[in-house]
C-alpha positions as CSV (number, residue, x, y, z in Angstrom):
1,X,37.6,-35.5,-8.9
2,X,37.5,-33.8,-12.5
3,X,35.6,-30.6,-12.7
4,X,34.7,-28.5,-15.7
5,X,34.7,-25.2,-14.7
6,X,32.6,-22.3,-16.8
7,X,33.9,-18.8,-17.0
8,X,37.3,-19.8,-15.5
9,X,39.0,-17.2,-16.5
10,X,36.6,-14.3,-15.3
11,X,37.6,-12.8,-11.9
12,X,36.0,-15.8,-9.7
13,X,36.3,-18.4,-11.9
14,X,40.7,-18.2,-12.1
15,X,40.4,-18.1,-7.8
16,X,37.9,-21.3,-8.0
17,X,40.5,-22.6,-10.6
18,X,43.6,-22.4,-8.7
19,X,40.7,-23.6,-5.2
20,X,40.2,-26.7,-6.8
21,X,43.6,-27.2,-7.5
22,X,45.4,-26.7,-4.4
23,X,42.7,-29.8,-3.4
24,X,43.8,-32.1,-5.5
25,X,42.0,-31.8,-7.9
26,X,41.7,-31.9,-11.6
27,X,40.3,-29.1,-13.7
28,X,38.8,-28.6,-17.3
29,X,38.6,-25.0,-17.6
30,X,35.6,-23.9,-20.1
31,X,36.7,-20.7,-21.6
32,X,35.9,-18.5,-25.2
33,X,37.8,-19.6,-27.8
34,X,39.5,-16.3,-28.1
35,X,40.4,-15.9,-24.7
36,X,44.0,-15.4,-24.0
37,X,44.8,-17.7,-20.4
38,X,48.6,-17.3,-20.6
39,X,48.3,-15.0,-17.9
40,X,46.4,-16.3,-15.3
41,X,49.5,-18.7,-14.1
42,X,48.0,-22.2,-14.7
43,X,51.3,-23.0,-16.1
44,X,50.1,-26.5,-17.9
45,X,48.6,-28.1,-14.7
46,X,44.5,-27.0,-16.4
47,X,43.0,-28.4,-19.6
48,X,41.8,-25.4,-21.6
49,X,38.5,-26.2,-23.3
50,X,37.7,-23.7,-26.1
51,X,34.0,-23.2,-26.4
52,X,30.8,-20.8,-26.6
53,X,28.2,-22.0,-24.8
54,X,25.1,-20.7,-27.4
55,X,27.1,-21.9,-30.7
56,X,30.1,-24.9,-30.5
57,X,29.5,-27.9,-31.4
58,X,31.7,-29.5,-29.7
59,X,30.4,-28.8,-26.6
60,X,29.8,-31.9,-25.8
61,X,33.4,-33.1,-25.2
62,X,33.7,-31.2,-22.7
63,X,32.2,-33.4,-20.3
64,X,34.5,-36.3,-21.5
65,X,35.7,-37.9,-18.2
66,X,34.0,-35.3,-15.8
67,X,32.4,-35.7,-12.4
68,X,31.7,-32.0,-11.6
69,X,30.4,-29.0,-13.5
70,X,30.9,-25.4,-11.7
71,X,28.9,-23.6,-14.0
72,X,30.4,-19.4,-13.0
73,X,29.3,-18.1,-16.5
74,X,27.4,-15.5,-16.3
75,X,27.4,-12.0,-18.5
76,X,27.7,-9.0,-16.8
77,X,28.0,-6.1,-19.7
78,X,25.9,-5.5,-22.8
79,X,21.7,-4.4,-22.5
80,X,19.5,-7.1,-20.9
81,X,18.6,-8.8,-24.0
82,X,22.4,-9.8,-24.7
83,X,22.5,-11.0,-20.5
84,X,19.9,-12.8,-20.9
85,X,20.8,-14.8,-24.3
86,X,24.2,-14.8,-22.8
87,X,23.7,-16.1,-19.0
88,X,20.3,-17.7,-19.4
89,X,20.2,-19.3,-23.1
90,X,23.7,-20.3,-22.3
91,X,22.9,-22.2,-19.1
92,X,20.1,-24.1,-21.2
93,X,22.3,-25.6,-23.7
94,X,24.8,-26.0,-21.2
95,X,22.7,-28.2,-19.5
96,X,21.4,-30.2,-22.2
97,X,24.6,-31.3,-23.0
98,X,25.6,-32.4,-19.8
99,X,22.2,-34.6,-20.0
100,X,23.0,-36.1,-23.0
101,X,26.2,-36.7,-21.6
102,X,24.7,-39.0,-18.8
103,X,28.2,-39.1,-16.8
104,X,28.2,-36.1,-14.8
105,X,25.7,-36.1,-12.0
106,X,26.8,-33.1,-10.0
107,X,27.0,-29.3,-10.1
108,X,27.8,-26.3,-8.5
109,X,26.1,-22.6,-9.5
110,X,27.0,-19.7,-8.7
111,X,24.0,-17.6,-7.5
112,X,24.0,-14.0,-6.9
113,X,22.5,-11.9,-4.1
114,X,20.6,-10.3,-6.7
115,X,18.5,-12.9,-6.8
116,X,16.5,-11.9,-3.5
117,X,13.7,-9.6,-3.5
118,X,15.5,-7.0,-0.9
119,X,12.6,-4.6,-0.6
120,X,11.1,-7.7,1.3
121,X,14.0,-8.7,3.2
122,X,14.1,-7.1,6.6
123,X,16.9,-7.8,9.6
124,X,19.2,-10.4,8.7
125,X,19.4,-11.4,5.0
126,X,20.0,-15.3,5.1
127,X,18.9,-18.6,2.6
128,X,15.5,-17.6,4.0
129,X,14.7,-14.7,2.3
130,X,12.4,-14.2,-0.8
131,X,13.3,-13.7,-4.1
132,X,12.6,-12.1,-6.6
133,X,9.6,-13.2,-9.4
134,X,8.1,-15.3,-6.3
135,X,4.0,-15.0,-7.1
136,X,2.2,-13.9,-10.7
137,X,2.1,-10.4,-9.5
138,X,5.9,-10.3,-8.3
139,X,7.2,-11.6,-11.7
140,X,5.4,-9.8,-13.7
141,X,6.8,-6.7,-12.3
142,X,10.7,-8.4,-11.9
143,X,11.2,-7.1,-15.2
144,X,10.8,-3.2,-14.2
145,X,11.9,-3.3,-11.2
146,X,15.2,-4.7,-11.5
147,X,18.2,-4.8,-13.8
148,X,19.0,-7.0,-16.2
149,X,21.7,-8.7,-14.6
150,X,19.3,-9.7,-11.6
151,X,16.5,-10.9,-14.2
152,X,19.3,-13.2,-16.2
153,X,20.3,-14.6,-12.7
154,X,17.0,-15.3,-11.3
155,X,15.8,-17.1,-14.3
156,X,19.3,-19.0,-14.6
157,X,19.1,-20.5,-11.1
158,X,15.3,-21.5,-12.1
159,X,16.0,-23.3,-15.2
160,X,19.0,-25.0,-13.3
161,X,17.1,-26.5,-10.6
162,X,14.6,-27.5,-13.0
163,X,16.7,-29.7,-15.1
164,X,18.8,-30.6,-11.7
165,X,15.6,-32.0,-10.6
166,X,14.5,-33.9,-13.9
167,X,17.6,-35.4,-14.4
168,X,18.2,-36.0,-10.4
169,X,21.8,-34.2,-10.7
170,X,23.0,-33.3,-6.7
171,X,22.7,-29.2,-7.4
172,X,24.4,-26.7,-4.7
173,X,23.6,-23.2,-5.5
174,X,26.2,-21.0,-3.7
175,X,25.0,-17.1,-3.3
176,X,28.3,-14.8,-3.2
177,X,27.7,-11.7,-1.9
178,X,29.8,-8.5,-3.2
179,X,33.0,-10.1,-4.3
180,X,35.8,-7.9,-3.7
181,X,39.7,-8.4,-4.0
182,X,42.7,-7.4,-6.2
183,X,41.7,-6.3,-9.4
184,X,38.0,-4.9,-8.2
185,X,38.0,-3.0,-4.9
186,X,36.0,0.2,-6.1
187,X,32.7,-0.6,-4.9
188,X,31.0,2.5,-4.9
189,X,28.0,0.6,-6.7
190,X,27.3,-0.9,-3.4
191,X,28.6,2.8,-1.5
192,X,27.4,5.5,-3.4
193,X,28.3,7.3,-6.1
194,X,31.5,9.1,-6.1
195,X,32.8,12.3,-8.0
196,X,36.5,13.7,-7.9
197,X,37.4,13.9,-4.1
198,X,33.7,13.5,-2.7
199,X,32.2,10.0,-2.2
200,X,28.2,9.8,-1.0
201,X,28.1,6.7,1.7
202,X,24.5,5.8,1.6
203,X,24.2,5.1,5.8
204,X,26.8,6.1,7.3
205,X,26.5,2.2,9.7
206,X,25.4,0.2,7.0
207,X,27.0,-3.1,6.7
208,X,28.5,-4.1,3.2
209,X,28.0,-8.1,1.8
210,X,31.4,-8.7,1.1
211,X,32.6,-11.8,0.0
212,X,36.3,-11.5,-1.0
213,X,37.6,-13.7,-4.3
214,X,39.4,-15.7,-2.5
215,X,37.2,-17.1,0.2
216,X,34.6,-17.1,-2.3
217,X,36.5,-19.3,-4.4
218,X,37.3,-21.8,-1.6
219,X,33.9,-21.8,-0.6
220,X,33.0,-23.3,-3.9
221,X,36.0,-25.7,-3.6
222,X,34.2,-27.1,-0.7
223,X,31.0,-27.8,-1.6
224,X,32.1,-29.2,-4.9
225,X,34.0,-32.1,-2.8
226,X,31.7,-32.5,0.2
227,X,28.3,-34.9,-0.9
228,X,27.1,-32.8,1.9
229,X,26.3,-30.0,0.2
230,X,24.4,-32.0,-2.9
231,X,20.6,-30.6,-2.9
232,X,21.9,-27.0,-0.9
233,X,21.7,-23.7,-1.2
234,X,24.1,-21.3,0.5
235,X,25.0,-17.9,1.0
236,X,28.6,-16.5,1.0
237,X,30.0,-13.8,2.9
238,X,33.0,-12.5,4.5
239,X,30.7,-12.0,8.0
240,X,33.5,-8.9,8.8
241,X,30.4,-6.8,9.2
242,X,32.4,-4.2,7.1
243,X,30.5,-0.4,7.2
244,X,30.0,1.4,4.1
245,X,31.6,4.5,5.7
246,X,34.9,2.2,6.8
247,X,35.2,0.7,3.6
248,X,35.2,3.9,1.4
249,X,38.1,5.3,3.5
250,X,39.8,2.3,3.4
251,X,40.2,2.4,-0.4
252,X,40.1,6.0,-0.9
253,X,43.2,6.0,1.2
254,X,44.7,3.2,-0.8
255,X,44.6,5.1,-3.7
256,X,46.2,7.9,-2.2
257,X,44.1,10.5,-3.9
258,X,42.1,13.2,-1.5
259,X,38.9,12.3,-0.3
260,X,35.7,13.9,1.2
261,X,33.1,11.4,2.4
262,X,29.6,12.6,2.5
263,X,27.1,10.7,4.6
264,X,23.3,10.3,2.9
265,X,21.2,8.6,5.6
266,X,19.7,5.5,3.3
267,X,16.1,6.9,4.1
268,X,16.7,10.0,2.1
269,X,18.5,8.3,-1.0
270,X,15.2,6.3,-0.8
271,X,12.6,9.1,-0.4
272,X,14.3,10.5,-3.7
273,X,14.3,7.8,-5.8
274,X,10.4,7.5,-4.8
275,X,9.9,11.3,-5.5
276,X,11.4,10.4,-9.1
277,X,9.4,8.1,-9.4
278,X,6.2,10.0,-9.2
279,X,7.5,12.6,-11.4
280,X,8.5,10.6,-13.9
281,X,5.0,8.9,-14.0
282,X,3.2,12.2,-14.1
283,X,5.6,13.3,-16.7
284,X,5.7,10.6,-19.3
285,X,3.5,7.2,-17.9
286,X,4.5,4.1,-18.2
287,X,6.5,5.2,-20.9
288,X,9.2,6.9,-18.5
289,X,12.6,5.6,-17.9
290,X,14.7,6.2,-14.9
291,X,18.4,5.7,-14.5
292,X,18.8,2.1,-12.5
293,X,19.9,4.1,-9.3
294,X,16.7,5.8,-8.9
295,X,14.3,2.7,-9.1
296,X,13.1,1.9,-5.9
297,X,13.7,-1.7,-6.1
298,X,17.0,-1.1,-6.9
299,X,17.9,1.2,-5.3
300,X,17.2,-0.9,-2.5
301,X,19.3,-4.0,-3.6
302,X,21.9,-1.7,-3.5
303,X,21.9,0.3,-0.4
304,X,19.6,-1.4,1.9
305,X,20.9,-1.4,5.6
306,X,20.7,-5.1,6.4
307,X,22.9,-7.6,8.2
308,X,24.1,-10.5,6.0
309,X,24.8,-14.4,7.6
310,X,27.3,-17.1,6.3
311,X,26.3,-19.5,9.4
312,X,24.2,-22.1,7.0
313,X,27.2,-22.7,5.4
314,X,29.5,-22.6,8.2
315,X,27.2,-24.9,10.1
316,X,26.4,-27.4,7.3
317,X,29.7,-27.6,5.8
318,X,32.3,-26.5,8.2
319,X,33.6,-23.3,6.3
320,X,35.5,-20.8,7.5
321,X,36.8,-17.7,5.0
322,X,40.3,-18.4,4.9
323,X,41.1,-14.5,5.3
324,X,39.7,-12.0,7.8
325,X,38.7,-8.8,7.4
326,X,42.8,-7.3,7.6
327,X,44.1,-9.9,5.4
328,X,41.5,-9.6,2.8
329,X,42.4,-5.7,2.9
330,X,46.0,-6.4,3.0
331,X,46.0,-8.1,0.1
332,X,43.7,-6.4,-1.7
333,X,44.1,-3.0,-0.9
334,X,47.6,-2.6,0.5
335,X,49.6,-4.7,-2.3
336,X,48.5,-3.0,-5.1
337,X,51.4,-4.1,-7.1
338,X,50.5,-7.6,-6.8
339,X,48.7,-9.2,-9.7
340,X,45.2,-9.9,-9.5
């Protein structure tokens, strides 16, 4: 198999690279023209395909010869307009050129959590859940209540399944979780904020959705060879059932600087972003802007105590991470010498 692989040189996308490879399999690699790949150890054995997805022309040759897309682009950085143009514009075009192409009839996306609607998740967050935008009244207010990351992902998986289902292309969504691993192990986005010596953990048992690089990145290798998975949509996870509290000594320890956890029960971080809320209603109407962290919404689809399932795709498919919970840490927090 011959697989054209978006953003392959973003954190993921080099793990799904060298995945795919240690299958057998061949691999276009999609990547900015200015991008500098000489380190990321391919060593010859990838085709490097320069290209931006909203402007080349010749984005079209890219699909010369190719059975699989696994389309990883997405932008995290810049104000939601730029995410948006970026991850969801991007995705369009993408996908118009691999209709024109006509050869290549299957493709893997990576999803996000963010996609769910967390404030309406309760228990176990699995495939089941609902997601965000779901009803006029839900998407109307998608656009407040979260990010622009979330928004740009939402609306990417939509217009993917949409075309997947004109053109009849065998679509696998794949949901990663928290991806974690060398090169991004500070997670206090999904802890709590941290300042000097003192980290806030946001409930003190609340279970983290990790999904490290690496078993990430051979889940994807999977369901882009098994017909399976053609027509799926799966979450990935470590399934450690990692605590917050664990987790931020773990790393705070691994940098070896002093550390002073401070546990916020999740109820009051949420009672607070509420109270801001109000006040910033009363204050300045609909007008009023809050920092990200105290919106409700997400402040929930950060910090929500929840448990988070990986059977679908274990069940389904037969995946298993390739690393548990102490090789995952091993390598990412106890080697810190080795590249990422």
């Amino acid at each position: 198999m011959k697989a054209l692989v978006t953003g392959a040189n973003g954190f993921l996308g080099r793990h799904v690279v060298q995945a795919l490879l240690r299958r057998g399999h061949a691999v276009r690699a999609l990547v900015r023209p200015a991008t500098d790949v000489s380190r990321l150890g391919w060593n010859g054995r990838v085709e490097v395909f320069r290209a931006d997805l909203r402007a080349s022309a010749n984005l079209h040759e890219a699909f010369d010869g190719v059975d699989m897309l696994v389309h990883l682009a997405a932008s995290v950085a810049g104000d939601e307009d730029t995410q948006f143009a970026s991850t969801v514009v991007g995705t369009e075009r993408l996908l118009e050129v691999m209709a024109r192409s006509g050869a290549t009839k299957r493709l893997v996306l990576a999803g996000s959590f963010s996609v769910y609607d967390w404030t309406r998740c309760h228990g176990t967050m699995d495939e089941t859940c609902p997601l965000e935008g779901e009803g006029a009244s839900d998407a109307r207010g998608m656009y407040t209540r979260r990010d622009g990351y979330a928004v740009a992902k939402v609306w990417q998986e939509r217009v993917t399944r949409r075309a997947a289902a004109r053109h009849g292309w065998g679509l696998t969504v794949l949901r990663p979780g928290m991806l974690w691993g060398r090169g991004n192990a500070d997670l206090t986005s999904v802890i709590g904020p941290a300042a000097g010596p003192l980290q806030i953990v946001y409930g003190i048992g609340r279970r983290l959705p990790l999904s490290h690089v690496e078993n990430c990145a051979d889940a994807f290798a999977v369901a882009a060879e098994d017909p399976r998975a053609a027509g799926r949509t799966f979450n990935v996870v470590d399934g450690h059932d990692v605590t917050a509290w664990r987790y931020a000594g773990l790393y705070r320890r691994s940098t070896g600087r002093r550390s002073v956890r401070l546990p916020v029960p999740h109820f009051v971080g949420l009672a607070v972003t509420h109270a801001a809320t109000a006040v910033s209603r009363l204050l300045f109407g609909a007008s009023g802007k809050l920092p990200g962290v105290l919106v409700p919404a997400r402040f929930q689809a950060r910090f929500k105590p929840l448990r988070f399932s990986n059977s679908l795709i274990r069940r389904e498919l037969g995946w298993q991470p390739p690393l548990n919970f102490a090789a995952a840490r091993a390598r990412t927090l106890d080697s810190p010498s080795l590249p990422a």
